[in-house]
Structures are given as structure tokens and as C-alpha cells.
N, C-alpha and C positions, 0 to 999 in steps of 0.2 A: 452590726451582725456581719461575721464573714462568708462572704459568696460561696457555696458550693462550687468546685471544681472538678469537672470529667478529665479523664487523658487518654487521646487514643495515638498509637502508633500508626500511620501509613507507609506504605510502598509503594512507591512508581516508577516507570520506563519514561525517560523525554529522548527526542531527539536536539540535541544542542545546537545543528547549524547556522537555526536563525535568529537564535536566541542568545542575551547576555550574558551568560552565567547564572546561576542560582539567586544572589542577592538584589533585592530589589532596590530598582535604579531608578529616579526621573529618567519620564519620557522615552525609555528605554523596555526592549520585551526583555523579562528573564523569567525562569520558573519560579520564586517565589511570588513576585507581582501576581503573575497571570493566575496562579491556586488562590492568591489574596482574591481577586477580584473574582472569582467562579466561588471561592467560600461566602461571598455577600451576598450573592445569588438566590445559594442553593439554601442557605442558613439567613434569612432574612430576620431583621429583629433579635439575632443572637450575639452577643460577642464573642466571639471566635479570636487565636492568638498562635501562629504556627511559628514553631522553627525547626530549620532543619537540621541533617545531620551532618553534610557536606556543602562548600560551597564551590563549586564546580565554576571553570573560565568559561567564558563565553566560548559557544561552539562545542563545548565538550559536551558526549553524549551521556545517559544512563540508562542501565539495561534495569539496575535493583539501585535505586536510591528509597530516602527516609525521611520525612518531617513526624515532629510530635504534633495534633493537635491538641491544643487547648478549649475547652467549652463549662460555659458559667451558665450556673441555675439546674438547668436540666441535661440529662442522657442524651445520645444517640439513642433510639426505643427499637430501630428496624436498620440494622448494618447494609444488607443486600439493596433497600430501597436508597439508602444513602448514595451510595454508592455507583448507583445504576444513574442516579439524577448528575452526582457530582460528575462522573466521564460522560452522561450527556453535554454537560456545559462546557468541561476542557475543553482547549482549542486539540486540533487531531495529532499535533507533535507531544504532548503529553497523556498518559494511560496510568491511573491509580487501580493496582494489582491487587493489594488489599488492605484491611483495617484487622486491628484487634485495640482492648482496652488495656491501657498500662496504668500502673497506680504512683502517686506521687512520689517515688523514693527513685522513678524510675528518669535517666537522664539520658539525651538523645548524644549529648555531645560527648559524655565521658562514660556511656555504654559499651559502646562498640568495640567487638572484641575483634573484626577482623576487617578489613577493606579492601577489596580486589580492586586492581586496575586493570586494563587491556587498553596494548596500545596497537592498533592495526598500521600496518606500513606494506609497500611493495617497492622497489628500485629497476633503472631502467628507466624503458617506455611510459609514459604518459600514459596516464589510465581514464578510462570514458568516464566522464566528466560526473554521471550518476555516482561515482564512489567515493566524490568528493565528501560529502558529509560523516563520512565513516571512517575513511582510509590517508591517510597521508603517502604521498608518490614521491619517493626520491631518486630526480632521475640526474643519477651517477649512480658506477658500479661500486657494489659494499661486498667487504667480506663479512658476508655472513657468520662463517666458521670464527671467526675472530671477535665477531660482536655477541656473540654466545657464550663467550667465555670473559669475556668483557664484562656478561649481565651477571654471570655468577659471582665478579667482585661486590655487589652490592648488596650482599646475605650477610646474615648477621646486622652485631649492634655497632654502628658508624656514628661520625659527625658528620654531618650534611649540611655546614655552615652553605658550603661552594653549591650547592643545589638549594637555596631557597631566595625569592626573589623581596625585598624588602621587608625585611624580618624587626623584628619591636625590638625595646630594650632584653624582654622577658622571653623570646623567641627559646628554646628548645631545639636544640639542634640534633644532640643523640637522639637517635629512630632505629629499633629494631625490625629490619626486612625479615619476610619468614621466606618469602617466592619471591625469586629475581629471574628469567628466564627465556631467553626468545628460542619458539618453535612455528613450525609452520601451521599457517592460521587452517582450522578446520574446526572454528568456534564459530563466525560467521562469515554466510555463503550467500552469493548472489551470481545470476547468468552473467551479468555485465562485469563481475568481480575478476582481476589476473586470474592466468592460470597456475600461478604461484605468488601466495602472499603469506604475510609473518605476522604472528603475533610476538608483545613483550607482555609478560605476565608479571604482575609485583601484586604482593601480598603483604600486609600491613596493620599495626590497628591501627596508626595516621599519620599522614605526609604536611609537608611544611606546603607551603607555598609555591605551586609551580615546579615541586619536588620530581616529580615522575616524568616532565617534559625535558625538565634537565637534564636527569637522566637518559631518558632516549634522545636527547642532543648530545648526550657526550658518545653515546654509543654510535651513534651517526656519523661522527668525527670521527671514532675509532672506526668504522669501517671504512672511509673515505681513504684514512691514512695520515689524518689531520692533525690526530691521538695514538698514543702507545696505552699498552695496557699500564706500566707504569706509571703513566700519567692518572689515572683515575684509581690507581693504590694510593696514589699523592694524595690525590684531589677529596680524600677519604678520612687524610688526618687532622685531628685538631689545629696544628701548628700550621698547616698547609696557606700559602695566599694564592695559590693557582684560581682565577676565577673561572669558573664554567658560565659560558655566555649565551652557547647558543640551545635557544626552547625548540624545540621540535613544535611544527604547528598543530592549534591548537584540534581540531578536526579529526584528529585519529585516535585522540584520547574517549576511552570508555571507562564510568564505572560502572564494571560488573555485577560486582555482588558486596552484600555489605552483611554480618552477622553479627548480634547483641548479647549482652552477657544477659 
């Protein structure tokens, strides 16, 4: 006889800086370990089966990320009590925001209709060491005005061979960007934060590997003087062998927001 199966979507905020990335590692902290091991907890005697929807590098943060659970035999019967026990247990760098129930047709990996990135940065002066976890410091002077126009080459539908880092046979390189865009950051705020910093905003429904760090490493280039804007119309076509090498670190990457069809 075949097991009854529940499915609930959740949402949560981590902060990435001490942690491995999303996938779970021996011996290593990341966000799916650490929800594995608070779901055996909090659900004892049940079998439980999450996956997520992103797998995020080590260090990188989220504001809105997703896992599906899975749960055999019986319901969740009380969401709010679940709930209230499961962020009891989280360690304090993770916050599940909410639950609702999805039904089996529904798919965490090839749902999502939309995926925000932010990439926080400031240049210059060395920043107090509190903004480490959020912010990336590059201290050399950028043209800003130049790397703004820079992000708006990467709208539209591109190959992003040059932007992904060890890619499979089967890898997908065409990716339609909807938001490419650096403005000044007034998304998130802090007293010890510069008194002027950037955001890069990319808008997406999915990035390859390391895609978006690429990315703000070439535009980091391009404002250094390292890069021409030509260089990353190059770096854009099929036929292109310009490699993009340098990742912007990993620390200033945020996923924002994530949306489901």
C-alpha cells in the first residue's frame, strides 16, 4: 500500500557568513544540514524529506529563500504551533517566515517564476568590519557611472557560457535577465554601514553557477579599468572564448526574493 504524502512549501531568511552554502556537507554547517537536523527534533518519529529551491555558496545570504517539505502518513494538524517550535529550535542565523500547503503537481525547482539577487558593495575606504557579512569593500576607485551601464548589458536573453563555473555536459547557458542594474543601496541599512553604498540588482527565473558573482566581477573590472564595455558584449556571445575569471566575493551576495507560478 502506497504511503500518503503531505507537501508544504516554506520560506526563510539565513544569514550565510558562517555557514556553507545551502547543500548539505560532511562535517561542515550549511542551511539544509542544520533544518535536517531541527526537522528530527521538532518531528520525531516522522519521516520528513526537504529540498530546496536554491543552492546558495557558502557565505551567501537570504532575505526570501524556499524548501518544499515532504511528510508521510499524517498532516501538519496546527501550522502556527509548528512553526513557533521549529524557529524555537533553528540555530539564530536562520528564521522560517512561513508555511502554506502545496499539492503534488507542485515543483520547488521548476516552479519559480522569478528570483532576485542583491549584491551589496561599497569602494574606497575599508569598512567596519561589522559589514562584513552583508557587504563586500572594494578598496580601489570604480566608475560607478560606467558600471551602471555595464549592468544594463546583461538584460535580455544571453549565453552565459563565460559566467558559469563548472558547468555539466547538459549545462544551459541561454538565461533570460529581466533586472540587471546598480543603484545606490537604500534596501539595506545599518549605523556602522558607509555613508554611501550600491546595490546590483538581477532579476531572473535562474542563474547557472556562480552566475551573478561573475557577473559583479566583470563589472568590478569594468569599473577598475581592467574591462571595456565591449569586452562584456564579447563576453555575451556564443562563439565568445574571453573567460571571466574573477568572482566577486562571496559575502555580498543576497537572495532577495524568490516568486512561484
Amino acid at each position: 500500500m502506497q504511503r500518503k504524502r503531505y507537501y508544504y512549501l516554506i520560506k526563510l531568511q539565513y544569514l550565510g557568513y558562517r555557514l556553507h552554502g545551502w547543500q548539505r556537507q560532511p562535517n561542515l554547517k550549511t542551511v539544509e544540514g542544520l533544518i535536517k537536523k531541527t526537522m528530527k527534533f521538532v518531528l520525531p518519529d516522522r519521516q520528513t524529506k526537504i529540498l530546496g529551491s536554491s543552492r546558495t555558496d557558502a557565505m551567501v545570504s537570504a532575505n526570501e529563500a524556499a524548501f518544499e517539505l515532504f511528510l508521510y502518513d499524517e498532516p501538519l494538524e496546527d501550522f502556527p504551533a509548528f512553526m513557533s517550535l521549529f524557529n524555537k529550535n533553528l540555530p539564530q542565523d536562520i528564521l522560517a517566515t512561513s508555511i502554506r500547503e502545496v499539492d503534488n503537481l507542485f515543483n520547488i525547482i521548476q516552479n519559480p517564476k522569478l528570483k532576485e539577487y542583491l549584491y551589496l558593495f561599497s569602494f574606497g575606504e575599508k569598512n567596519h568590519p561589522f559589514c562584513a557579512p552583508l557587504m563586500a569593500t572594494i578598496q580601489d576607485d570604480l566608475d560607478i557611472d560606467l558600471m551602471k551601464t555595464g549592468a544594463k548589458l546583461f538584460e535580455g536573453a544571453h549565453n552565459f557560457k563565460n559566467y558559469c563555473v563548472a558547468p555539466s555536459e547538459n549545462t544551459v547557458f541561454e538565461r533570460i535577465i529581466i533586472k540587471s542594474e546598480i543603484t545606490e543601496n537604500q534596501v539595506y541599512t545599518a549605523n556602522f554601514f558607509p555613508k554611501t553604498s550600491y546595490v546590483f540588482r538581477v532579476q531572473g527565473a535562474g542563474f547557472l553557477r556562480n552566475q551573478i558573482r561573475l557577473m559583479m566581477g566583470a563589472l568590478i573590472q569594468l569599473g577598475k579599468g581592467e574591462l571595456e564595455l565591449t569586452d562584456i558584449e564579447k563576453s555575451l556571445q556564443p562563439e565568445n572564448t574571453q573567460v571571466i575569471n574573477y568572482i566577486a566575493p562571496a559575502s555580498g551576495l543576497i537572495l532577495n526574493r524568490i516568486e512561484f507560478e
